[in-house]
Residue, then its C-alpha position, 0 to 999 in steps of 0.5 A: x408235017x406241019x398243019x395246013x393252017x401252020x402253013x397258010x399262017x407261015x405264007x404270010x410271013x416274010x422270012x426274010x424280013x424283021x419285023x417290028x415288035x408291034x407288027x408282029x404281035x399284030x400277025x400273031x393275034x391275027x392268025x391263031x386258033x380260036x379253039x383255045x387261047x395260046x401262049x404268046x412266046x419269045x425264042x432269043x438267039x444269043x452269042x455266046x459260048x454256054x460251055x463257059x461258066x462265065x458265058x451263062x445267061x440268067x437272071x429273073x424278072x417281074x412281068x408288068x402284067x403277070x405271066x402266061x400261066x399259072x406254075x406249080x411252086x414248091x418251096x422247100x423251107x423248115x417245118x415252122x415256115x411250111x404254112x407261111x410258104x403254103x400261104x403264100x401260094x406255094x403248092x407244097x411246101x416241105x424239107x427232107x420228105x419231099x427231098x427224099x421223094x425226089x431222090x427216090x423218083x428221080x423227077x420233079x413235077x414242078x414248074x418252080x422251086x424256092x428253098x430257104x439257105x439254111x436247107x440248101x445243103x440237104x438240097x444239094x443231095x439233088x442237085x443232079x436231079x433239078x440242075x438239069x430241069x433247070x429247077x436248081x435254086x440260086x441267088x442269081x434267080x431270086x429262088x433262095x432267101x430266107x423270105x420264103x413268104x416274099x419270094x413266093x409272092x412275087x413269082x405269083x404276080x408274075x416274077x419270071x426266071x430264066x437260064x440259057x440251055x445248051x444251044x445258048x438259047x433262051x426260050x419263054x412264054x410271056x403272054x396270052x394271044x386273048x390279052x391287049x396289044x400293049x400288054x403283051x408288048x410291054x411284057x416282051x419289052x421288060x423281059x428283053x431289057x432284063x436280057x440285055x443286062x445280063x450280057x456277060x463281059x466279053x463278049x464281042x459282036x451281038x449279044x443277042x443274035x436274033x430274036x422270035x415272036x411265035x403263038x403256042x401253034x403258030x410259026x416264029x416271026x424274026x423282030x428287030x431288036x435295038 
């Protein structure tokens, strides 16, 4: 059962309706909890097919303003790049270690993870692990160079990746409701059009089916997308 707020906040919304970007900020920064500050976050619809290799949907973008929160990176480099990787603002940073802890675990209890080329090979040993946690790095989303140090810094200032899941969806935190209206638009707004660049060839009708703005414990609200 959804909560009483949940659902006095969802009366107000027409779900019929498509709302403009900005009215639907509006709605959000209107009716969210005060007890914290929730994560403003975008839910897009696609039209294609995630069975087919051709037809995945990913791809990364720097954020005008940073992005909602902070993510744990681990970088996984040679041992003469680890401080540069930690300075950088890795979390941790390592090579056959940290592949082989998670191997044995079975997990990765990280956000993000950058790997230098050269070590891509020993990666691979878990890629079944971070493949489906969406962790995998890869060229189309700026995880893997041989800049350790650039890469790290620019998924700090706020360099987003994203990948369509299964339901050809894709889902991702973008801003805080305590932020101004302009900035959270203008990071909703850089991360769309990086969406729409990515649309693969041969696709027929919409791209992008339906698009949602919704707080962290609030209902989604359907935008009109150009």
């Amino acid at each position: 059962m959804r909560s009483k707020r949940y659902q006095e906040v969802r009366s107000k919304i027409d779900q019929d309706k498509k709302y403009s970007l900005d009215e639907a900020i509006e709605i959000v920064k209107a009716n969210t909890s005060s007890q914290f500050d929730e994560t403003i976050e975008l839910h897009v619809q696609l039209g294609t097919n995630p069975r087919k290799t051709e037809q995945q949907v990913r791809g990364a973008v720097v954020l005008p303003h940073g992005g909602a929160k902070k993510r744990k990176i681990l970088a996984i480099v040679p041992p003469d790049q680890e401080a540069v990787a930690k300075k950088a603002g890795a979390d941790l940073a390592g090579g056959a270690k940290i592949i082989e802890k998670i191997k044995k675990e079975k997990s990765c209890s990280f956000d993000l993870v950058v790997a230098h080329p050269g070590l891509m090979s020993e990666l691979a040993q878990i890629a079944k692990i971070l493949g489906p946690q969406g962790l995998m790095p890869s060229p189309k989303t700026e995880t893997i160079g041989e800049d350790i140090e650039d890469i790290i810094k620019s998924l700090r200032s706020g360099k987003i990746a994203f990948k369509n899941d299964a339901g050809a969806n894709l889902h991702q935190a973008l801003a805080k409701v305590s932020w101004d209206q302009k900035k959270i638009k203008e990071n909703i707004e850089a991360y769309l059009n990086e969406i729409k660049k990515k649309r693969p060839a041969g696709i027929k009708g919409n791209f992008i089916k339906n698009v949602f703005v919704s707080s962290t414990m609030g209902p989604a609200i359907k935008i009109i997308v150009s």
